[in-house]
Structure formats: C-alpha cells, structure tokens
C-alpha positions as a Markdown table, in Angstrom:
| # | Residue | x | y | z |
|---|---|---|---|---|
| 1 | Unk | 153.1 | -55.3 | -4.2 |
| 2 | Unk | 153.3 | -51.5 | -4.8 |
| 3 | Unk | 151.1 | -49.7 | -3.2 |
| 4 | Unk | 149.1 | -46.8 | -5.2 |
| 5 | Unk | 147.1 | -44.1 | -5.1 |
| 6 | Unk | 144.1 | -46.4 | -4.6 |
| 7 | Unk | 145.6 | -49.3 | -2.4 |
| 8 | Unk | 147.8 | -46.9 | -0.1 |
| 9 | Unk | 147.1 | -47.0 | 3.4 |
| 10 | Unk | 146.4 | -43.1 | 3.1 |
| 11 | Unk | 143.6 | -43.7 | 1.0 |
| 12 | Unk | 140.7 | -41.6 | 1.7 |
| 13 | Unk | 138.3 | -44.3 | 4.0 |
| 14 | Unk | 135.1 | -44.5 | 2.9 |
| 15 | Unk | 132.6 | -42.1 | 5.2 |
| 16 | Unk | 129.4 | -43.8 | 6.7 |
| 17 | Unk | 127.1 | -42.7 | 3.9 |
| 18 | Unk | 129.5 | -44.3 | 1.7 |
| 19 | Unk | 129.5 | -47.3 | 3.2 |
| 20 | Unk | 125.7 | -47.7 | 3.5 |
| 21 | Unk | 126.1 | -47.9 | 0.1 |
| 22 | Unk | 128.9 | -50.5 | -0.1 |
| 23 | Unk | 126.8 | -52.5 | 1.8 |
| 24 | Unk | 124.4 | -53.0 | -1.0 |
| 25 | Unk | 127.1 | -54.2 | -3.5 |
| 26 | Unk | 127.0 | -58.2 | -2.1 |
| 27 | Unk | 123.5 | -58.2 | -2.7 |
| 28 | Unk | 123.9 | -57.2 | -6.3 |
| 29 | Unk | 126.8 | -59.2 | -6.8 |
| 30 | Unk | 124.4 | -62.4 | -6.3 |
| 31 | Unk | 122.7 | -61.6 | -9.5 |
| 32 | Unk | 125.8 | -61.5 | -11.7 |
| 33 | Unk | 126.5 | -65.0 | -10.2 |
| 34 | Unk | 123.0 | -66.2 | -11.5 |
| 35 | Unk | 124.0 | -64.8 | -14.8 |
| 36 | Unk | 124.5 | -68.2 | -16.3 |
| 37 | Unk | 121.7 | -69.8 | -14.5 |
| 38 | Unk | 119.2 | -67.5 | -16.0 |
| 39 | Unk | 120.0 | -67.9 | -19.6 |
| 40 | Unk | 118.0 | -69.8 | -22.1 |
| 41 | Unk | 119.5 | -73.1 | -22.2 |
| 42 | Unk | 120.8 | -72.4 | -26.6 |
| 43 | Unk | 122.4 | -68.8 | -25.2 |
| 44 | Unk | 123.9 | -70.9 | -22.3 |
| 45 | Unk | 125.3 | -73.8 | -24.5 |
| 46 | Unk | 126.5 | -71.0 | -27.1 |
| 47 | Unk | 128.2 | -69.2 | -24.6 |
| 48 | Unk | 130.0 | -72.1 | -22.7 |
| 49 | Unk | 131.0 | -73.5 | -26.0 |
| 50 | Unk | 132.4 | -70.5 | -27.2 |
| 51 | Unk | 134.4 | -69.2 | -24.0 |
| 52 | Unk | 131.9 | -66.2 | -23.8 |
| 53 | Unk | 132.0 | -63.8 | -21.0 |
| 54 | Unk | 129.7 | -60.8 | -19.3 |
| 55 | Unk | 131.8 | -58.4 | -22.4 |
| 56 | Unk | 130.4 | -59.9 | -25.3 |
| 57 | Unk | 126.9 | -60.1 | -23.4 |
| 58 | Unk | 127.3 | -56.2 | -23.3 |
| 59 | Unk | 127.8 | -56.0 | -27.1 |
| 60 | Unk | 124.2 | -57.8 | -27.8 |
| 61 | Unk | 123.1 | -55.7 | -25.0 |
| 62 | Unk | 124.2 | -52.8 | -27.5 |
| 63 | Unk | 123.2 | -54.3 | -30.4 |
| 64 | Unk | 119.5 | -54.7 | -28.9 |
| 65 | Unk | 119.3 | -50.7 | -28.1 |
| 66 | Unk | 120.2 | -49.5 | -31.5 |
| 67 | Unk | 121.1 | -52.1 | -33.9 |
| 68 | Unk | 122.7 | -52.4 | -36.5 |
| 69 | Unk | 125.7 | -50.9 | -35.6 |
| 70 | Unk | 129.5 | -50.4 | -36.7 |
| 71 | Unk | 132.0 | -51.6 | -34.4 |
| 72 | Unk | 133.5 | -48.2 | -34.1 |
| 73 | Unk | 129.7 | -47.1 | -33.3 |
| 74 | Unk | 129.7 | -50.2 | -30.3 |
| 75 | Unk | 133.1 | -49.0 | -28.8 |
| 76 | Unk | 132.1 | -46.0 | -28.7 |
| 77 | Unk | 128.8 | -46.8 | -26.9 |
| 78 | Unk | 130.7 | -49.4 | -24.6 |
| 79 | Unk | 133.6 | -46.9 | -24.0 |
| 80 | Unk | 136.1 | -49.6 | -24.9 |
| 81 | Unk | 139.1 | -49.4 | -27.7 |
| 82 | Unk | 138.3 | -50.6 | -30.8 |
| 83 | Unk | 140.4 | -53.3 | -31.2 |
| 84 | Unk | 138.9 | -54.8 | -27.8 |
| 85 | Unk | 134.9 | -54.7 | -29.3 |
| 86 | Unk | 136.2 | -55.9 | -32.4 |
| 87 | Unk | 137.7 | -58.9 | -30.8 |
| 88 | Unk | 134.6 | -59.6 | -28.9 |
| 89 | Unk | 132.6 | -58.8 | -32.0 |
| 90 | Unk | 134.7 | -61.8 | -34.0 |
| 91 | Unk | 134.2 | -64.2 | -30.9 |
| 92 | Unk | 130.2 | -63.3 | -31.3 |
| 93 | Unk | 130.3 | -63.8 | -35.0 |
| 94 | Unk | 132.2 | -67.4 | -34.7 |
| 95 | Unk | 129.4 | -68.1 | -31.8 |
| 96 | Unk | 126.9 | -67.9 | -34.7 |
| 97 | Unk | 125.6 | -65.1 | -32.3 |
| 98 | Unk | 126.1 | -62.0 | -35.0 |
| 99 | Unk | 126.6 | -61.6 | -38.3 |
| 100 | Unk | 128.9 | -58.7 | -39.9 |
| 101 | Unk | 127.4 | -57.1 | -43.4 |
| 102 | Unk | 128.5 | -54.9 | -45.8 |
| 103 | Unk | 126.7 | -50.8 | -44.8 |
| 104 | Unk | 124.7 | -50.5 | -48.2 |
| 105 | Unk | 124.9 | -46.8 | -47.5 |
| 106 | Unk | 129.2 | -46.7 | -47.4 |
| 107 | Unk | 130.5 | -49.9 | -48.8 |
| 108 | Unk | 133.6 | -49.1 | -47.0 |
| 109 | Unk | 132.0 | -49.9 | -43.0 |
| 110 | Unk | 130.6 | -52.9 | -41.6 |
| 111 | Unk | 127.6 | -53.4 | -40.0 |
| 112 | Unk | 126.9 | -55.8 | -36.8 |
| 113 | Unk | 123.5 | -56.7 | -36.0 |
| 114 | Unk | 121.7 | -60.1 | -34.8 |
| 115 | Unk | 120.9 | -63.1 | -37.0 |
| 116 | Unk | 117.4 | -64.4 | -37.7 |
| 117 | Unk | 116.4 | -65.9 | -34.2 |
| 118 | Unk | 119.1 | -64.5 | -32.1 |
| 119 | Unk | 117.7 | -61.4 | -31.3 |
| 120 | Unk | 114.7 | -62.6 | -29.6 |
| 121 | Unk | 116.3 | -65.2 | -27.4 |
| 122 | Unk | 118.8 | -62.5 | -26.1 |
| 123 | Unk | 115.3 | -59.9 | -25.5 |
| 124 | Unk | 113.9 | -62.9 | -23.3 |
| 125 | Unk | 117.3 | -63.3 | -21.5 |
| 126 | Unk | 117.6 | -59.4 | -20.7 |
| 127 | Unk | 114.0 | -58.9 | -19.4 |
| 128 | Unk | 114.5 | -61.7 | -17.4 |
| 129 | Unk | 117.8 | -60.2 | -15.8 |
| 130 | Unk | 116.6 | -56.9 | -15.6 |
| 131 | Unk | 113.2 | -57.0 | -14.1 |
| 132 | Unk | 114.4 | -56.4 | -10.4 |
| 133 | Unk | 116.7 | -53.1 | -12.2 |
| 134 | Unk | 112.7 | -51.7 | -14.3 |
| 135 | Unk | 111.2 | -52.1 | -10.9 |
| 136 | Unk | 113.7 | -50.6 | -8.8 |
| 137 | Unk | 113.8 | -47.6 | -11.5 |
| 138 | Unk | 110.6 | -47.4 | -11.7 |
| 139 | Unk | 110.6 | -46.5 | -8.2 |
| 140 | Unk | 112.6 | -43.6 | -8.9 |
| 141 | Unk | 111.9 | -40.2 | -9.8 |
| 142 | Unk | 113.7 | -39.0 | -13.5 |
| 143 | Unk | 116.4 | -36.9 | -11.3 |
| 144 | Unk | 117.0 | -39.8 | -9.2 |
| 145 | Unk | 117.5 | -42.3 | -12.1 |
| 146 | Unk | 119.6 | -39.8 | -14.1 |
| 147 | Unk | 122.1 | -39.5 | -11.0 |
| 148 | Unk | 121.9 | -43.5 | -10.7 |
| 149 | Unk | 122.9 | -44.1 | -14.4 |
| 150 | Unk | 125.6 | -41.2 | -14.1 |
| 151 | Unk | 127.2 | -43.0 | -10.7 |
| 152 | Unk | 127.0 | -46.1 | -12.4 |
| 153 | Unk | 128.9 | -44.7 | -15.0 |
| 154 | Unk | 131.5 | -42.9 | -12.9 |
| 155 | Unk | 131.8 | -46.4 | -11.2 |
| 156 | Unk | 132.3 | -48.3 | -14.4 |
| 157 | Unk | 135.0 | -45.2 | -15.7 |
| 158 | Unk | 137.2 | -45.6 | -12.2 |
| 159 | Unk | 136.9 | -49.9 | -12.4 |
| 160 | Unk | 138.3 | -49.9 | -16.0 |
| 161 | Unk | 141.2 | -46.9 | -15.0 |
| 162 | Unk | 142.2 | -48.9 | -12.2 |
| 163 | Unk | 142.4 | -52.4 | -14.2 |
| 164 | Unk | 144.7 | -50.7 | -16.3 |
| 165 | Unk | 142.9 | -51.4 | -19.7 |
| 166 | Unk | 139.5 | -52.3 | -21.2 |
C-alpha cells in the first residue's frame, strides 16, 4: 500500500481535544447499525429486495425536505455527480419507492417526488431515527448547531475526497 497524505506516518496526530471527540464516533456508529432494525417492516422488505443502501435513503431524505425535485436539484443538495443520484434515483424508481414525472412548468426536466403512501412511511422511519439527533439539537444553542451542521459537513466533504469518488 502507498502511503498518502492522509495515511503517512507524518500525519498530523490527532490533539487531545480531538480525540475527545473521536471518542464519540463508536457511540454513533451503533445507530447506523440499527438502521435496518428500525425500519418499518414494507421499507425494510423494499430495501433488501431491492439492494438498497444508506445513499438512496439520503435521496428520500431529500425528497422529504423539499420535494419534488429534479435530479440535478438532488445532486446538488447531496453534493454528489449527477450521474451517481441519477443511478440511485433509477434503483428508487424500480423499488416502487419514487416516481419520475414530466415538470408541467419545462416539459424538458423531470421531476422526482414520493408515490401515494411512500412518503409517509419514510416520515415515520426518519422521526424514529432522528429523535436522539432533535433532542441533542435541541440542547444546543443556534451558533452551536450552525457550527455542528457546518463540521458535519466539512466531515462528510473530506470522507468523500479521500474515497476518491461519490
């Protein structure tokens, strides 16, 4: 193996603040684990059926804040290329779990959004995952939450550099 930048053994080590903070990352791990055990049993089937994964869990996230939407409109959102959300778009419209229409405003784009039904199964599945997040936020003062979704972010950003794609 090559060694990089980021695996090099002159990599800057993590200082002891850091690393309070790496110590909270197992915890939180444990709750993507229970992803699958959390679902509604029809998302469950649909997604084991279908080969879904965490990805096409973040589109329907997306769709749920501002839907309908334009795949380009979802990348862009997701910061992923367009031909990535418009692969996981087609796996989620074969799933049964969104439907593509015609923009009645520009006949020329497509449209993403839930199908009758869908949409409310994935809202019970999110509020169940992300109770322990509104409560933890909740706890937070607006500054506080800003800088948590902006490191989150900057996380998320260096994660998808280092994998090399998106």
């Amino acid at each position: 193996m090559t060694a990089t930048p980021e695996t090099s053994p002159d990599a800057p080590r993590p200082t002891s603040a850091e690393l309070l903070v790496l110590g909270q990352i197992p915890l939180i791990a444990a709750s993507f684990r229970r992803v699958r055990s959390e679902m509604p049993e029809q998302l469950r089937t649909t997604f084991e059926e279908h080969g879904l994964s965490a990805r096409h869990g973040a589109v329907l996230t997306q769709l749920m804040a501002g839907e309908p939407a334009s795949v380009s409109e979802l990348a862009k959102r997701l910061r992923l290329s367009l031909s990535t959300v418009s692969e996981l778009v087609g796996a989620l419209g074969r799933s049964g779990l969104v439907v593509r229409e015609e923009d009645p405003a520009n006949r020329r784009r497509t449209l993403v959004s839930f199908p009758p039904g869908v949409r409310e199964v994935y809202e019970e599945f999110v509020a169940i995952r992300c109770a322990p997040l509104v409560r933890a936020m909740s706890k937070l003062s607006a500054s506080d939450r800003a800088g948590f979704l902006a490191g989150l972010s900057a996380w998320a950003d260096e994660e998808r550099e280092m994998g090399g794609r998106d």
